[in-house]
C-alpha positions as CSV (number, residue, x, y, z in Angstrom):
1,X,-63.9,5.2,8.7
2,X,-63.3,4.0,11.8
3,X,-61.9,0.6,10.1
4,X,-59.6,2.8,8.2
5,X,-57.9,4.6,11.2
6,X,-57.7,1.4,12.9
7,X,-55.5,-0.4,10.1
8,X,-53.3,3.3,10.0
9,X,-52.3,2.6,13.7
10,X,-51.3,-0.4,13.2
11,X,-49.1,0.1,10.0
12,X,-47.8,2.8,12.0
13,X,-47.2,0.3,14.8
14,X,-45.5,-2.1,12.4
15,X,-43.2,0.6,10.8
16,X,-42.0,1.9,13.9
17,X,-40.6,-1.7,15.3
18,X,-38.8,-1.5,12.1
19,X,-37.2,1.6,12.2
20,X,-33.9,1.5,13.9
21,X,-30.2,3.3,14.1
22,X,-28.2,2.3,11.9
23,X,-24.2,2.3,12.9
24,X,-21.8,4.1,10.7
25,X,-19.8,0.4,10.1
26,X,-23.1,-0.6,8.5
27,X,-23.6,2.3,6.4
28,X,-20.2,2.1,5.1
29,X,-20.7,-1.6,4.5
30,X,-23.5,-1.2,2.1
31,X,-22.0,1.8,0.5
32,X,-18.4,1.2,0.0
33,X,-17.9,3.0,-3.1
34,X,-18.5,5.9,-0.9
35,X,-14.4,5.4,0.3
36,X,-13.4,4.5,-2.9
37,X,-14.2,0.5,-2.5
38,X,-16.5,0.6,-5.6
39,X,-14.1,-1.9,-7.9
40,X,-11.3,-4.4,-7.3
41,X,-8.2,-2.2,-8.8
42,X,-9.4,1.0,-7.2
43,X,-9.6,-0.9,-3.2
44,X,-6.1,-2.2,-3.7
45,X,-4.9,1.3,-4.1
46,X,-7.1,3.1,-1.4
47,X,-6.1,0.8,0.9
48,X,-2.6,1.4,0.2
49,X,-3.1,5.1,0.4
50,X,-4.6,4.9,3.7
51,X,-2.1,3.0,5.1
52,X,0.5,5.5,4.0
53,X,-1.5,8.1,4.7
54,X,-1.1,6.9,8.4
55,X,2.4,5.9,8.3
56,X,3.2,9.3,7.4
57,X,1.5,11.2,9.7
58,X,2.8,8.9,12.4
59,X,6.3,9.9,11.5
60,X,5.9,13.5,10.8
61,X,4.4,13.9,14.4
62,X,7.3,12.5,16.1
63,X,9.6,14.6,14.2
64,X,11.4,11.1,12.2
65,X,12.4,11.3,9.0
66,X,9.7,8.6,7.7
67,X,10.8,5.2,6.2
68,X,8.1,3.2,4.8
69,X,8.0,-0.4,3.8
70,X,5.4,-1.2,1.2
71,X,4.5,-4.9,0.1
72,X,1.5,-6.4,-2.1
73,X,2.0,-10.6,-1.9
74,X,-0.5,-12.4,-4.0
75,X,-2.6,-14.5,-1.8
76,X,-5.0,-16.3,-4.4
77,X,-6.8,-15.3,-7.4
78,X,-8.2,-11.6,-7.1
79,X,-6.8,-11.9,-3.5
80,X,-3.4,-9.9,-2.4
81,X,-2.1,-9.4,1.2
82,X,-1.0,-6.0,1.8
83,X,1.5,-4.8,4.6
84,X,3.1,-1.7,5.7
85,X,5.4,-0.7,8.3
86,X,6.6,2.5,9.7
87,X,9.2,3.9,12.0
88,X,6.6,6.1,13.2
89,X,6.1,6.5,16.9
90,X,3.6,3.7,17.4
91,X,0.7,2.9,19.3
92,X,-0.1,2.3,22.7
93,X,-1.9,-0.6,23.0
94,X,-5.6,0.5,24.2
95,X,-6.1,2.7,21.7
96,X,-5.1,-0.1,18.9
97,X,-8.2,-1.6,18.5
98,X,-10.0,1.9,18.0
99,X,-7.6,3.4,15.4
100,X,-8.3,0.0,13.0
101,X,-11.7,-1.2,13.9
102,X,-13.9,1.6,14.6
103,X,-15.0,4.2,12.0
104,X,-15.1,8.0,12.8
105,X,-12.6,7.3,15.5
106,X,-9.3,9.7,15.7
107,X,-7.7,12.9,16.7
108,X,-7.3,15.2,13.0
109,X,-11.7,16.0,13.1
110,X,-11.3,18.5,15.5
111,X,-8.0,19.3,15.1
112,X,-6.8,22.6,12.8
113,X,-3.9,22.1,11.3
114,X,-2.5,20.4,8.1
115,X,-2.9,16.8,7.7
116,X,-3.0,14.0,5.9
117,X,-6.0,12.3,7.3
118,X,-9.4,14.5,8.3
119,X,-12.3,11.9,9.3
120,X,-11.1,9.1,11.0
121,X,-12.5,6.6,8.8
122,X,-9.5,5.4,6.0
123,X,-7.7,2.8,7.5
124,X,-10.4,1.5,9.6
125,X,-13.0,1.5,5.8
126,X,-9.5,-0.7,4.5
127,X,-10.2,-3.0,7.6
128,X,-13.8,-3.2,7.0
129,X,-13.4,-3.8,3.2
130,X,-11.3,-6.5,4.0
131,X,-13.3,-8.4,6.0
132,X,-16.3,-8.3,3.7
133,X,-14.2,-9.9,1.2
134,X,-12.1,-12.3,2.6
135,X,-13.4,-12.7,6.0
136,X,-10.0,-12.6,7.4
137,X,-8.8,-10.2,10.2
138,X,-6.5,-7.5,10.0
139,X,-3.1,-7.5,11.8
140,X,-1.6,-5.0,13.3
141,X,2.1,-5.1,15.5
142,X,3.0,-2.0,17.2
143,X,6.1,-0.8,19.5
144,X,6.2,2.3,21.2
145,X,9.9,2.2,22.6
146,X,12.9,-0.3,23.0
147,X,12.0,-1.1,26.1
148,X,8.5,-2.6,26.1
149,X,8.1,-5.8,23.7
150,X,5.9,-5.1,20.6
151,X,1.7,-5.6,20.8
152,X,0.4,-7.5,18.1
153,X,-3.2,-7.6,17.7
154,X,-5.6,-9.6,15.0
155,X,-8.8,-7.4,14.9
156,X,-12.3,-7.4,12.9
157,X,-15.1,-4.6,13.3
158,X,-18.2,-5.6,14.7
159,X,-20.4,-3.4,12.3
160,X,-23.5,-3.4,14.0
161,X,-22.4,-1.9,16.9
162,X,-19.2,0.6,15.2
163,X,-16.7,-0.9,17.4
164,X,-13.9,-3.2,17.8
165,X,-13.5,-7.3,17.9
166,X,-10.7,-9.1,19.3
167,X,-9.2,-12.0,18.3
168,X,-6.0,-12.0,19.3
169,X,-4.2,-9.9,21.5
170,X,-0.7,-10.8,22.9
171,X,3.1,-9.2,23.3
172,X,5.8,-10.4,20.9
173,X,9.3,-9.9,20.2
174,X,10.0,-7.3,17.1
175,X,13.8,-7.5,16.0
176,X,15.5,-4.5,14.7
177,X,12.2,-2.7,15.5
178,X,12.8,-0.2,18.4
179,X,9.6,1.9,17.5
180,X,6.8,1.5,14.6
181,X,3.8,0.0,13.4
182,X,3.3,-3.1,10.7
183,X,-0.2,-3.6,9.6
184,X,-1.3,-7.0,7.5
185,X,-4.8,-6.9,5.7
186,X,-5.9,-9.5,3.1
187,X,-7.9,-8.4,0.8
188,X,-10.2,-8.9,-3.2
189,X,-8.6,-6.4,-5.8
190,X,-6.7,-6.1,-9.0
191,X,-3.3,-5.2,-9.7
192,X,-2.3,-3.9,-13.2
193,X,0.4,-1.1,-13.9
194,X,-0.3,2.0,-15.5
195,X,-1.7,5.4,-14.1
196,X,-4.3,4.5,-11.5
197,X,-1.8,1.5,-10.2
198,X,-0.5,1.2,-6.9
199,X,3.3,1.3,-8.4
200,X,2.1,4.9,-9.9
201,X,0.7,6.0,-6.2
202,X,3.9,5.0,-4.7
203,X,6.1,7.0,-7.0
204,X,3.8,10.4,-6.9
205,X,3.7,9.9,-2.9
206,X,7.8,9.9,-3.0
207,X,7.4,13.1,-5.3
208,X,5.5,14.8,-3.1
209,X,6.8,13.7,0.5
210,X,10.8,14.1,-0.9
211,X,11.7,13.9,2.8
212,X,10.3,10.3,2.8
213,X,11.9,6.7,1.9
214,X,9.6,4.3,0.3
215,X,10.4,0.7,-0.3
216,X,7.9,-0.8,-2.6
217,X,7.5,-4.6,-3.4
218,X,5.2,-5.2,-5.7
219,X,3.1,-8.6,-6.4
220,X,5.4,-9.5,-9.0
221,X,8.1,-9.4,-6.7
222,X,9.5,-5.9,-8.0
223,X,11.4,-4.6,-5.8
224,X,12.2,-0.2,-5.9
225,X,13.5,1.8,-3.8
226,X,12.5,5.5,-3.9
227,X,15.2,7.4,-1.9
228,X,14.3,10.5,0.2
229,X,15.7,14.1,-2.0
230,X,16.1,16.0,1.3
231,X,17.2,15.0,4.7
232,X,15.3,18.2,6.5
233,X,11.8,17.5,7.9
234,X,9.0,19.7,6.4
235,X,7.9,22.8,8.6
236,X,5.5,21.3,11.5
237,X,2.1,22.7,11.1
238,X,0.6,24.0,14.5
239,X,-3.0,23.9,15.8
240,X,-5.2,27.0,15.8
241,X,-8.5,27.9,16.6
242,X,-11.1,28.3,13.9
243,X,-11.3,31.7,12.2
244,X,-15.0,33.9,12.5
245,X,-15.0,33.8,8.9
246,X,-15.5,30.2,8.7
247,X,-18.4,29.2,11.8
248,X,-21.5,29.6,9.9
249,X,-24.6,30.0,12.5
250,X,-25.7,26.3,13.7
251,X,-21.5,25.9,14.9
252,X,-21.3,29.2,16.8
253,X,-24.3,28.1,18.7
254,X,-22.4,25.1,19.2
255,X,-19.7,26.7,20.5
256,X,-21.6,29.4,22.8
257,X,-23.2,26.1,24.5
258,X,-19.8,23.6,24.6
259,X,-17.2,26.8,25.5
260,X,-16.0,26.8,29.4
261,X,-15.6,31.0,29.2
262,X,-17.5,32.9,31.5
263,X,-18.0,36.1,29.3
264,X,-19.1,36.8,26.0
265,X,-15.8,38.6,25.5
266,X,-13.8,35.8,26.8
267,X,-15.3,33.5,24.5
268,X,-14.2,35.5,21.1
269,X,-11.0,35.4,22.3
270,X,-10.5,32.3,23.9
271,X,-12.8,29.9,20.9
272,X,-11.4,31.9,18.1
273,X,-7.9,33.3,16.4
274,X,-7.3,36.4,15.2
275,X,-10.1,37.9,17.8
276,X,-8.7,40.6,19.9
277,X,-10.4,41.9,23.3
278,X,-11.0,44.9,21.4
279,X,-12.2,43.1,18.6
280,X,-14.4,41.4,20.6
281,X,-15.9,44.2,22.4
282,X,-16.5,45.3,19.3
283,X,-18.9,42.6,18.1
284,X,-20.6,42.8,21.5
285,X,-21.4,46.6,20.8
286,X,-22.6,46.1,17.5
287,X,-24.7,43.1,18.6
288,X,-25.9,45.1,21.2
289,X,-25.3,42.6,23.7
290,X,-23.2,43.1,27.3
291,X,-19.8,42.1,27.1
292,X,-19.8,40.2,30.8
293,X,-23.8,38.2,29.5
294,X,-23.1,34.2,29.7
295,X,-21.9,32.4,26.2
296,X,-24.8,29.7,27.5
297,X,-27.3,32.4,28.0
298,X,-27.1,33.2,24.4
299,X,-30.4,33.2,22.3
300,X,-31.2,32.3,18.9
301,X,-32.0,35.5,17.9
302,X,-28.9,37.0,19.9
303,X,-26.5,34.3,18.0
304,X,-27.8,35.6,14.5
305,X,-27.2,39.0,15.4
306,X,-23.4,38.1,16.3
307,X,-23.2,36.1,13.1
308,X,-24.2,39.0,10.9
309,X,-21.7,41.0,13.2
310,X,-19.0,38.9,12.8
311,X,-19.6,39.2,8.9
312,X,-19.6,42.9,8.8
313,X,-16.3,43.1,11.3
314,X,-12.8,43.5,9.5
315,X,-10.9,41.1,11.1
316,X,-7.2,39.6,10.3
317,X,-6.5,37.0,8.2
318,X,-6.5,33.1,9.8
319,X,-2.9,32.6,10.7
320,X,-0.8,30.4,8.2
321,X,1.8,28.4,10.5
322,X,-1.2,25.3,10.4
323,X,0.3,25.0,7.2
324,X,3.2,23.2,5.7
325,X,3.8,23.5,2.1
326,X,6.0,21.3,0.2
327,X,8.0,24.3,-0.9
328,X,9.4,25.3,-4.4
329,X,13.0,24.1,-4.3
330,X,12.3,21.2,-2.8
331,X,9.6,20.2,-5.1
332,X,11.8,20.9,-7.8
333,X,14.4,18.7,-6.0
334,X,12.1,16.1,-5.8
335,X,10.6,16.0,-9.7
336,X,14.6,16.3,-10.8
337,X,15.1,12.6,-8.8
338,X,11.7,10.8,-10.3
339,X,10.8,12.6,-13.8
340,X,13.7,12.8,-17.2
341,X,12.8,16.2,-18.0
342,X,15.0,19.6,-19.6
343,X,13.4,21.9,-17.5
344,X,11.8,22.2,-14.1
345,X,9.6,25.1,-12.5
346,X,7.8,25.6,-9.4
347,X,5.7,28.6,-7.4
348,X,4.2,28.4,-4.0
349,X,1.2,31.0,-3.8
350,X,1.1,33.1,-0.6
351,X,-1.2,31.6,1.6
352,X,-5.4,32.6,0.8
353,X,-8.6,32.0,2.6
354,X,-11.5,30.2,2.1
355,X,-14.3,30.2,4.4
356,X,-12.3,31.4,6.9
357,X,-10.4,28.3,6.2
358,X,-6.5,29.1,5.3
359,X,-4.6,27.2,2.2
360,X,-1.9,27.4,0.3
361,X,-1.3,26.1,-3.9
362,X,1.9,25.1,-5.2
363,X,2.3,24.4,-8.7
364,X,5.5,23.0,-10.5
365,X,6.1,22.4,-14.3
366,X,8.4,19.6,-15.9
367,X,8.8,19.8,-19.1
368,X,10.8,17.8,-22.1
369,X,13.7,15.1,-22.3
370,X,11.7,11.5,-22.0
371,X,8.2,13.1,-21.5
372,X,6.0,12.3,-24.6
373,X,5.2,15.6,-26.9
374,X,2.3,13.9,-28.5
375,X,-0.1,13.4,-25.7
376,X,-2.1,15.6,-23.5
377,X,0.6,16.6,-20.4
378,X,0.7,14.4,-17.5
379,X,-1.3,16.5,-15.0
380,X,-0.7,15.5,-11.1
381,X,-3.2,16.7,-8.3
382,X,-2.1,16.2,-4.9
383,X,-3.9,17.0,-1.4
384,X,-1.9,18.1,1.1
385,X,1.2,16.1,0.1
386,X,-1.4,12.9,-0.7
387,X,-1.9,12.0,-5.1
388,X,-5.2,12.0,-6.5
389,X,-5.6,9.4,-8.8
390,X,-9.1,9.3,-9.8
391,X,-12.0,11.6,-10.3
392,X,-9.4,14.3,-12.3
393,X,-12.1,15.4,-14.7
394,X,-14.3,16.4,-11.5
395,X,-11.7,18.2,-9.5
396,X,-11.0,21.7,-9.3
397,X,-7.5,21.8,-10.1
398,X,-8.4,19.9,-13.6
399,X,-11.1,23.1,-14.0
400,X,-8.4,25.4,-13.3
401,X,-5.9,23.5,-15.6
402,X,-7.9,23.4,-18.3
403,X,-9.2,27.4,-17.7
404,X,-5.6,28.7,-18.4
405,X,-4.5,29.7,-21.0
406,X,-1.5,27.6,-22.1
407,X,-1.0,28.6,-25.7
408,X,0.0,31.9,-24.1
409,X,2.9,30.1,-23.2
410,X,4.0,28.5,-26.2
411,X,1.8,24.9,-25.3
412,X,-0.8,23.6,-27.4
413,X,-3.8,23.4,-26.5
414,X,-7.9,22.4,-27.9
415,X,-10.9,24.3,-26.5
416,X,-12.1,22.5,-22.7
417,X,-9.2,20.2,-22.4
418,X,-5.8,20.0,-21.0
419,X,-2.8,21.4,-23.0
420,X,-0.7,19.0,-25.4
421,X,3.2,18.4,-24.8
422,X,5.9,17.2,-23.6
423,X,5.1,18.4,-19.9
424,X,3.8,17.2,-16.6
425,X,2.0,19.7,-14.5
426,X,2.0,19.4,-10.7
427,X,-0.5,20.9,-8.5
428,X,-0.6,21.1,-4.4
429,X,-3.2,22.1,-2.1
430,X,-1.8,22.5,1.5
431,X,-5.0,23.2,3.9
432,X,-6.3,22.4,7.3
433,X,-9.4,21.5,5.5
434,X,-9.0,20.6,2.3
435,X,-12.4,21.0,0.5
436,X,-13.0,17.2,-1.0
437,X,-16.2,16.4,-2.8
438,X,-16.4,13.0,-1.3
439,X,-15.8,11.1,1.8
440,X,-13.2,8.8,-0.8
441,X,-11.2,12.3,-1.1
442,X,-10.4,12.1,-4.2
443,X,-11.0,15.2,-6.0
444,X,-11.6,18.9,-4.8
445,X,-14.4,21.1,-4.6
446,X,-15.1,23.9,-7.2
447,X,-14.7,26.9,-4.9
448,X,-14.3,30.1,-6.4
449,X,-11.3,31.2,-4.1
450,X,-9.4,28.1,-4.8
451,X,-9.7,27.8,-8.8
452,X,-8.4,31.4,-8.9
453,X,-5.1,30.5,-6.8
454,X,-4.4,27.4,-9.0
455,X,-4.8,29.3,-12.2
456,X,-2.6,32.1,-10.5
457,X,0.1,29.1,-9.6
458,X,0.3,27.8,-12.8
459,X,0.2,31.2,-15.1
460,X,3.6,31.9,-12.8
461,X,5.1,28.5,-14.1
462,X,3.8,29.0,-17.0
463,X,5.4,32.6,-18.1
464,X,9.0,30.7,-16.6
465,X,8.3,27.9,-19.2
466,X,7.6,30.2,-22.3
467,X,10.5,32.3,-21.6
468,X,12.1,29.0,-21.8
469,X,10.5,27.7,-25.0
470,X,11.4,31.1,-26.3
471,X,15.4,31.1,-25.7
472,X,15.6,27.9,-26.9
473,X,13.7,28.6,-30.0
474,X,16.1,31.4,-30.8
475,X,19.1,28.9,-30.3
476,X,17.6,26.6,-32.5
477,X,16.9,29.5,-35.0
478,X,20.4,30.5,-34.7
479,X,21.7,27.0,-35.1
480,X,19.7,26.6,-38.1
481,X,21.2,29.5,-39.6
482,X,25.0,28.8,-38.5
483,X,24.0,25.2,-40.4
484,X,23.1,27.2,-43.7
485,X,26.0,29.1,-43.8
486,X,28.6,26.5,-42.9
487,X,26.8,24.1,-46.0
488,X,27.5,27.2,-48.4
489,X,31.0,28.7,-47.0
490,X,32.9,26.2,-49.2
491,X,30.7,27.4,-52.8
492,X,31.3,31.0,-51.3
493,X,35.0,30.1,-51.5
494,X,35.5,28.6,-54.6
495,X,33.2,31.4,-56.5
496,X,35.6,34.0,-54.6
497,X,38.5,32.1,-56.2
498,X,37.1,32.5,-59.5
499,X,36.0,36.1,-59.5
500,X,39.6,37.1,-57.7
501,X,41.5,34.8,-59.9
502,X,42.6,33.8,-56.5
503,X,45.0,30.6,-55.6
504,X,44.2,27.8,-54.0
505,X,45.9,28.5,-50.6
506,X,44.0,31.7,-50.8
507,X,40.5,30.0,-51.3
508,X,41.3,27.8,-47.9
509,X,42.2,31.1,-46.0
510,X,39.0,33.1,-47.2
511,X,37.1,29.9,-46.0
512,X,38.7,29.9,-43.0
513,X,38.2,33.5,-42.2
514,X,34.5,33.0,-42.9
515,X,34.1,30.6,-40.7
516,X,36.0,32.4,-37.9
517,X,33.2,35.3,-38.3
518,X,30.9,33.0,-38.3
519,X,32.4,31.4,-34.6
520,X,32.4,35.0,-33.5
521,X,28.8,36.5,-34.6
522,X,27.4,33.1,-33.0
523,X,29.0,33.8,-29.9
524,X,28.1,37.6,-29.3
């Protein structure tokens, strides 16, 4: 017995010099696929994404209408340097080495309102990536105004501690480059055209950022040039506070500990939106708990009593100026300059809630000229303003898609699967926290209140596009008809001429009059 306890004390012993924290750089290391590093062709367009993602942001904050420069050089077999530069704001030079080379590092976490990135960790997981498979360091040059010279930095991530190595750090001149960023990474992937290729994320990006420029060069030295459809900036989402609605227990507690206010009352209205002084005597009342008691003095118990409040309280909708929706004429604008189509349709939803959590779906509908009738439709998800390539068949606008009911309006369509034609569906979630089902964001989560507003989005495009189908089914109808009777005018004529006895100058005028009817009953 006493031989058994003594070798449990030391295993004990032995497993607990073992155990150790593990940084988030090494996590990600060993499970890449997590970010959407789990195969050659899918890194080269994450990274690519992330990038832009960035670049976009960048510009949007400064209130510039973005031009982006986007080029994949081959560097070796499976190997391809990528580089994108901005006219973006830039980046002040201590904070360079965080932004690239430390994961879970940024200012959109905390911050409520409508963006492109969410955790911090995108362009930094594209740094990491490729410096496990090339072992070279990213690059990154930088200018925040005319009158300082550009930083240029070469930077790798020490993973074991989650922070930043550098290897070179020096000023350097950067002609014709008053303000922007240019960042270099080398890195193992594939390139190949078709859906999931970079070319394809480039083109749905200038679809759904038409204030945007894009100049892509592509490893085959391809050269396009996707010009901007509108010269206006999109709205500028604003910050707000997190609704009740949306703070489930273990986060107010949080936030009863972390707030500055001095009163209960003062912290419902200062922590929160939409939470009037009244409303927030109201909750004290109900809570049974004195208005002027300490946030910090707040017990367990006391904090489950205001969360079941808070539940049971009528309260105004989250605000919806965090938001910035493409918008429907714009969007249209924008499929008219990339996709050969006959006929073009879009609807933005008013905006909804989830969680407490306000969002907003836009839905657009191309449909005929060059677009392939024999295949399923071309469906396109995008994220607030950012294209989802993979994971469609898990996503919730795919559920949605596939939920409606398109034969309704004149589509085709087999039991659990996307509708046949010659169409391309477009679907847009604008949120300050868009739902993803992974840290790789690349599909979205199967919430109840989000499925319904898709399916509502696209039932409005898609009564536009059957009354559409239906005119032009008529015409074709009618044309069919004016087709039979002009073929058979000319018998009509000559039988006429035969019955009547009639001359020959009188056959060609009965024809003519005929076909003068004819003109007139097609045009009423």
């Amino acid at each position: 017995m006493a031989t058994t306890k003594k070798k449990s004390s030391i295993k004990a012993e032995e497993l607990a010099k073992e155990q150790k924290q593990v940084s988030v750089s090494e996590f990600f290391l060993k499970n890449r696929h997590l970010l959407g590093f789990d195969n050659p062709l899918k890194a080269l367009s994450t990274t690519v994404k992330e990038l832009v993602d960035n670049a976009l942001d960048a510009c949007e904050e400064m209130r510039v209408l973005p031009e982006i420069i986007i080029q994949i050089k081959p560097a070796g077999e499976n190997r391809f340097v990528i580089v994108v530069e901005d006219n973006g704001p830039g980046i002040v030079k201590k904070q360079i080495p965080n932004v690239f080379a430390r994961l879970l590092y940024g200012s959109k976490f905390h911050s409520m309102k409508q963006g492109r990135g969410q955790q911090g960790i995108g362009v930094s997981a594209s740094v990491l990536y490729g410096q496990l498979t090339t072992g070279k360091s990213t690059k990154i040059t930088s200018r925040i105004d005319p009158k300082h010279k550009a930083h240029y930095f070469e930077l790798n991530i020490n993973t074991l501690k989650n922070e930043p190595e550098i290897v070179t750090d020096k000023e350097i001149e950067w002609m014709n480059k008053d303000h922007g960023t240019k960042v270099e990474l080398e890195l193992e992937g594939k390139y190949q055209k078709g859906k999931l290729s970079v070319d394809e994320y480039v083109k749905q990006s200038a679809i759904s950022n038409p204030h945007a420029q894009f100049t892509y060069i592509s490893p085959l030295k391809e050269k396009v040039m996707y010009r901007r459809a509108t010269k206006e900036l999109p709205k500028e989402p604003k910050k707000v506070k997190p609704h009740p609605y949306g703070v489930e227990l273990g986060m107010l507690m949080r936030m009863l500990k972390d707030t500055s206010a001095k009163t209960l009352e003062k912290f419902f209205t200062k922590e929160f939106s939409r939470v009037s002084p009244n409303v927030a005597k109201e909750i004290c009342k109900k809570s049974n708990l004195a208005q002027s008691m300490k946030p910090k003095e707040v017990s367990h118990a006391n904090a489950d009593a205001i969360f079941k409040t808070i539940q049971e309280t009528k309260l105004m909708a989250p605000p919806t100026d965090c938001l910035s929706p493409i918008g429907e004429e714009i969007l249209v604008k924008s499929l008219k300059k990339e996709v050969d189509a006959e006929f073009f349709t879009s609807i933005t939803r008013p905006t909804a809630v989830y969680r407490g959590v306000p969002f907003q779906i836009e839905a657009a509908i191309a449909y005929g000229g060059s677009l392939q009738a024999d295949n399923l439709v071309r469906l396109l998800r995008f994220a607030n303003k950012v294209p989802l390539q993979y994971q469609q068949s898990a996503c919730a606008v795919t559920s949605a898609t596939v939920n409606t009911l398109w034969k309704n309006y004149g589509m085709q369509q087999s039991r659990g699967a996307l509708p046949s034609g010659a169409a391309m569906l477009v679907v847009h979630i604008a949120s300050v926290w868009v739902p993803f089902t992974s840290e790789s964001k690349e599909s979205i989560a199967h919430y109840p209140e989000i499925i319904k507003e898709i399916k509502l989005a696209l039932q409005g495009c898609g009564r536009l596009l059957g009354r559409y189908l239906s005119k032009k089914r008529k015409v074709a109808d009618a044309e069919k008809k004016k087709s039979y009777i002009t073929k058979y005018i000319p018998h009509i004529g000559e039988a006429l001429k035969d019955l009547l006895s009639l001359k020959e100058t009188d056959e060609k005028k009965v024809i003519i009059l005929l076909t003068e009817e004819l003109e007139k009953s097609r045009k009423m």
